[in-house]
N, C-alpha and C positions, 0 to 999 in steps of 0.2 A: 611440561611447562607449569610454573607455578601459576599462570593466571590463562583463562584462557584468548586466542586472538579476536582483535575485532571482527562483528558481523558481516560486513562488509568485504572481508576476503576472503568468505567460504564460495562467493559469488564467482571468483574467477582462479586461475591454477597457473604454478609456476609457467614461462613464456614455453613454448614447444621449442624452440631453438636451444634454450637453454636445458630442458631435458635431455635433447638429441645430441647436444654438444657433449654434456657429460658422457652421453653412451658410447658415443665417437672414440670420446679418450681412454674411455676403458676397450673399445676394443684393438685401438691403436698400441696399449700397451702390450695387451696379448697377442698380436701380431709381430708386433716389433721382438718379442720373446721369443716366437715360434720364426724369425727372421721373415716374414715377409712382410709386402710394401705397407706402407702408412692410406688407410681410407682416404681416397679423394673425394674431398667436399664441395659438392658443387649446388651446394643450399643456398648459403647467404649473401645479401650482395652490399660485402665491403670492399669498393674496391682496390685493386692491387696496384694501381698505378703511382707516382709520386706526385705531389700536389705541383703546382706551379715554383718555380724556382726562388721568384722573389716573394713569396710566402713565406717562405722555408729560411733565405738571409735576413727576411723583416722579424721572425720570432727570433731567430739568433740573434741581432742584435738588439734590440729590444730587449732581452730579456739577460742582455750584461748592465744593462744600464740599472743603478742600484733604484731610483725615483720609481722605478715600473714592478713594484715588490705586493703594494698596500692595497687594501681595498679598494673596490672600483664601484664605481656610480652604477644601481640596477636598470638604467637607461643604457648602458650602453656611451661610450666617449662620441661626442657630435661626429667626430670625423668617422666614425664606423656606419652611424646612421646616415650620413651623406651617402657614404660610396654603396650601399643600400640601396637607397634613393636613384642614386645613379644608377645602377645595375637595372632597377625596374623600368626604369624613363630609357636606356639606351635598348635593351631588348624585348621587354615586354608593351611598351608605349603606353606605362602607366607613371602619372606624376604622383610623389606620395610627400608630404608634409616629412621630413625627416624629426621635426621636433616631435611632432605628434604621432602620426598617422605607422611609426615601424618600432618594435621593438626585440632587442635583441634576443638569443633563447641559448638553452645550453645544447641544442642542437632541437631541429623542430620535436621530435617526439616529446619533448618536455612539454610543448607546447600545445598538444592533443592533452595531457592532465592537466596543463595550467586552465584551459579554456573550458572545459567538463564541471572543473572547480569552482568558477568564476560566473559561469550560468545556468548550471544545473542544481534543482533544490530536489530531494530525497521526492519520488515518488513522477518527475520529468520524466519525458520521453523522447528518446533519442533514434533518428534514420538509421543504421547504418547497411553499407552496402554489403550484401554476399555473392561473389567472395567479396573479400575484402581484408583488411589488413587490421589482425586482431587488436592490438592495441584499442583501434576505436570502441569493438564492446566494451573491453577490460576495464580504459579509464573510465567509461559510462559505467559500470558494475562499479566503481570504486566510489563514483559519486553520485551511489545508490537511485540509479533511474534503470527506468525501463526502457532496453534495448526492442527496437521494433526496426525487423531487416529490411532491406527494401531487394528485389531481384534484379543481378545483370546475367542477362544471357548472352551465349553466339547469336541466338536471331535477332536478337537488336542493337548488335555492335557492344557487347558490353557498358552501355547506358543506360539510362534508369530509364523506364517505362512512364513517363509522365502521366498518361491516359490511367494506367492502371493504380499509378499515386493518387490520383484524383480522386480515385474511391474508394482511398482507404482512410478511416477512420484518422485523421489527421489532429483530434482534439490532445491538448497537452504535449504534441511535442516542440520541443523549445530548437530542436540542432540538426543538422541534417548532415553526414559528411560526406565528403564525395575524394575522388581522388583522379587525377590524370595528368600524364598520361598514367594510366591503370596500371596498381599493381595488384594483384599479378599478372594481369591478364596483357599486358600490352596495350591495349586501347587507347589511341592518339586524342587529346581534347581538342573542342572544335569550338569556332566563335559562337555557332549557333549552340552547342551545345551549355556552353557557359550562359548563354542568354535566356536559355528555359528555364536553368538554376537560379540566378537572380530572379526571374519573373516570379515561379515557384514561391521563392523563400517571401517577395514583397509579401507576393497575394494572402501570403496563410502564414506571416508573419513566425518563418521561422530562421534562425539565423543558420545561413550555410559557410560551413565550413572547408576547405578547398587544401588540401593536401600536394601540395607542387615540386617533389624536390627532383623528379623525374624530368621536367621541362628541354631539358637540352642531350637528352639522354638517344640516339638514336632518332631524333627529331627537329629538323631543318627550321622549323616555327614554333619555335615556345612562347607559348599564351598564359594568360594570367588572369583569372578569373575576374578580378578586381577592373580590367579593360570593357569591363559587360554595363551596358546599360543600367543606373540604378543597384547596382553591385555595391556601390560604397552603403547602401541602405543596410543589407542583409546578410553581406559578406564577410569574412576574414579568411587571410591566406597564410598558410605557411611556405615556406622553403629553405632550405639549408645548402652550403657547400659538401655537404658529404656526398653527392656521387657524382654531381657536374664539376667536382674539382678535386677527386678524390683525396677528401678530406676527414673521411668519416668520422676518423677517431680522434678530430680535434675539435669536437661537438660544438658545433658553429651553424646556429641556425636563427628564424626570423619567425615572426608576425606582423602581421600588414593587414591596416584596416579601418575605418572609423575612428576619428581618438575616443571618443566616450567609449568605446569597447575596448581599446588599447588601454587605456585607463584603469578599467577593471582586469583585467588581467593581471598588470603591473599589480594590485593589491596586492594580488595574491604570490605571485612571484614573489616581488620583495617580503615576504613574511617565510620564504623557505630556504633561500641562499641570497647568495652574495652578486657582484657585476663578474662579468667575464674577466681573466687574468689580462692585465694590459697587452702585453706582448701578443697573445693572440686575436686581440681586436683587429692588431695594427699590420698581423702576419694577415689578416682577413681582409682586410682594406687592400692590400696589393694584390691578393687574389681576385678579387671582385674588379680588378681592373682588366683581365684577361680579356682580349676582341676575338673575333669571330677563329681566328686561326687555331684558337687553343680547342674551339669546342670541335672543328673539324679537323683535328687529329686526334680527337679523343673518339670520335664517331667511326672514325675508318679503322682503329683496333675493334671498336664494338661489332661493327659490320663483319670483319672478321671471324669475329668468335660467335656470331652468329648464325653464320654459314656452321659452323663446326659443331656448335650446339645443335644443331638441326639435323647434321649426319647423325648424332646419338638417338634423337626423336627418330628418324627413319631406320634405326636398329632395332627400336625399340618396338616398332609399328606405331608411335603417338600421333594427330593431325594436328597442324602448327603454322600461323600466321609468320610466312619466312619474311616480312617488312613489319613487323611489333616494334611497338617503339617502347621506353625504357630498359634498363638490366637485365630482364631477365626474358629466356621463352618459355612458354605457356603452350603443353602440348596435351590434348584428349587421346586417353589409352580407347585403341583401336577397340572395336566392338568385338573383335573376334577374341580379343585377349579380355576384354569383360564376358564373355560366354564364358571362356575357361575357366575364369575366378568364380564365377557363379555354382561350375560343376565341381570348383573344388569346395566351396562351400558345401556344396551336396554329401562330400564323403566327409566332413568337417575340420576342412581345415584352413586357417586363415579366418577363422568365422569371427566376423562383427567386424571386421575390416574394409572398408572401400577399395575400390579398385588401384584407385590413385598408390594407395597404401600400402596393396598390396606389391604390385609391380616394386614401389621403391625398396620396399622389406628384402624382395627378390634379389634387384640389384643391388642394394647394401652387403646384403648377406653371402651374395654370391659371386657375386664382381668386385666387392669394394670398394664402391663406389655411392655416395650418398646422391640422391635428387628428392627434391623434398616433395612430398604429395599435396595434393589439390589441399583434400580434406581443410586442412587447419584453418583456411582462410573461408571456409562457411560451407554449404551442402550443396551448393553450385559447382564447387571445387573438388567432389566427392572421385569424377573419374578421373582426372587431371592428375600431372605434373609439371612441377617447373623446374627449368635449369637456370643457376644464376652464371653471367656472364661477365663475372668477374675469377676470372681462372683464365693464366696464359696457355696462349692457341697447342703447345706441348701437350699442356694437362689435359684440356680436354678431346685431344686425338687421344693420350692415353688412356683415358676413363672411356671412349668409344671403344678401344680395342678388347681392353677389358669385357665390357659388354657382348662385343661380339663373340669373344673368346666364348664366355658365358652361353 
């Protein structure tokens, strides 16, 4: 390169999914050359379903219409923030100012850098949880603060240890993130639990951040942090239509929150792109209309693939919460199969590898079959896997057989 990159990105490393996907492909080519099957990917969770039907006729026709072409307001069209609005006030029993209090996103992950941007200055400190879902270091490495993890265990429900927050050195950090229902781990958020977080963030003034787009995923009560006592203080939320509507790839997501925070954010946004394309504001508004029936036939395929996902975990020997709530399950490799990894370390092989890692490397390598390891999502996640549960109930009987073949 004629110049070299900013300092800033020697902090963090291309996404691991995007590594693993390139790997995927090349071995997918040399498979398909040597004739056998294509890797079944059961990492990521986009899901495969179709979004709601009048979605899908609202961006069709919307987008013959010649008027729906030109730039769009970085607010978001009233009527997108309404049915927002509406979605929080009908399921979550939060009212939200649709002028102020919501702003639209290019699907929430934008919304994890727009927010890191907007209140982080070089040298802040930032929560976040391990495991947890890398991005949040990443955007914190980019807006040069100090990452400072915080632990979820099994023994305390995958929650943050408040007691032991309490005495940690809490000076200079500004953000705290949180996520549930957890990913990866499954862990269902709870009223009381959103209520320690607000309390938390008042007391030591720091703003938490609440990661939601799981909310309806495999779970009967979806909560919204911003319902929490004193939450409009210290909170902002995100959520998106890409797994409760599967909509992933038509990046459509939200912030929700105090306006003077909404505010700042908006700065920054509007200084990098443009408004959302009309046509899929307006395909989003009819989606965000869906009632109860849509998310309980969306839940009884999950439940499904859950059971089935779980047959693979009991092939595998993994230990696994068979009622996790969002996309994916979250299984601990059996102790007997981290002895083994251990003595094969001994003769050296697999060495610097976790367990998690290893097992997957195993069945990539030898099944064909991709499960992503704990590892990437923090050192908590070191013996773990998880399966995503966006793969039809076919595939992953197939990728079970596989395995067992194996």
């Amino acid at each position: 390169m004629i110049i070299q990159p900013a300092k800033r990105t020697q902090s963090v490393q291309e996404y691991y999914f995007s590594r693993k996907l390139k790997e995927i492909d090349r071995m997918n080519a040399e498979r398909e050359a040597d004739g056998k099957d294509r890797i079944i990917n059961l990492g990521i969770g986009a899901p495969d379903g179709m979004p709601p039907a009048a979605a899908i006729e609202a961006l069709k026709e919307a987008a013959s219409q010649p008027g729906n072409h030109a730039y769009q307001s970085y607010i978001g069209i009233p009527a997108l923030r309404q049915a927002f609005a509406d979605w929080y006030a009908r399921y979550y029993h939060v009212e939200l100012n649709p002028a102020t209090e919501i702003q639209p996103l290019v699907g929430s992950k934008e919304g994890i850098l727009l927010i890191s941007l907007a209140f982080i200055d070089k040298g802040d400190k930032v929560l976040v949880p391990d495991p947890g879902y890398p991005t949040y270091s990443s955007a914190s490495a980019l807006a040069e603060a100090e990452t400072v993890t915080y632990d979820l265990v099994p023994e305390n429900g995958w929650q943050p240890d408040f007691e032991k927050l309490e005495k940690t050195d809490l000076s200079g950090v500004k953000i705290m993130w949180t996520n549930y229902p957890n990913m990866p781990t499954g862990a269902p958020a709870t009223g009381e639990l959103y209520r320690k977080l607000a309390d938390f963030g008042r007391r030591h003034g720091i703003l938490i951040c609440n990661d939601n787009p799981y909310s309806f995923i495999l779970n009967d009560n979806p909560l919204s942090i911003l319902a929490a006592e004193g939450a409009r203080e210290c909170c902002l939320e995100l959520n998106s239509l890409s797994k409760a509507h599967n909509m992933s790839g038509w990046r459509i997501g939200m912030v929700a929150g105090d306006a003077e925070m909404i505010s700042q954010i908006l700065k920054v946004k509007s200084q990098m792109d443009s408004g959302m394309f009309k046509p899929l504001q307006l395909a989003a508004i009819e989606a965000l209309k869906q009632g109860p029936e849509w998310f309980g036939k969306l839940n009884e395929e999950y439940r499904r693939r859950r059971v089935l996902a779980g047959k693979i975990f009991d092939i595998v020997g993994a230990e696994y919460d068979r009622d996790s709530s969002g996309m994916f399950l979250w299984g601990r490799v059996s102790q007997k199969c981290r002895l083994l990894q251990q003595e094969r370390d001994a003769e050296g092989e697999w060495t610097g590898k976790s367990p998690g890692e290893r097992i997957s490397d195993r069945i990539l390598y030898g099944a064909g079959v991709f499960i992503t390891p704990g590892f990437i999502f923090g050192k908590n996640g070191r013996d773990y896997i998880r399966i995503s549960l966006c793969a039809r109930p076919e595939v992953l009987e197939s990728a079970a057989e596989k395995i067992r073949r194996m």
